[in-house]
C-alpha angles and dihedrals in degrees: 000000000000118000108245094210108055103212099023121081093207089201095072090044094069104096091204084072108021104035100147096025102104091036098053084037086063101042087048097054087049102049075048095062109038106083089046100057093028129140095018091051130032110219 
């Protein structure tokens, strides 16, 4: 089936499922980039 949101996958977006998944993504990107901007940028 073809999603029907390009760019949105609607199935993580069901809490029920995914209910930390946005919030630990973030924190993990962050905790990625961090070493790699800093000092000059604060993440």
């Amino acid at each position: 089936m073809v999603n029907p949101f390009p760019g949105m996958n609607p199935y993580l977006e069901q809490p029920e499922l995914w209910h930390q998944v946005h919030n630990r993504l973030i924190v993990a990107i962050a905790d990625d980039l961090t070493p790699q901007i800093a000092p000059k940028y604060r993440v």
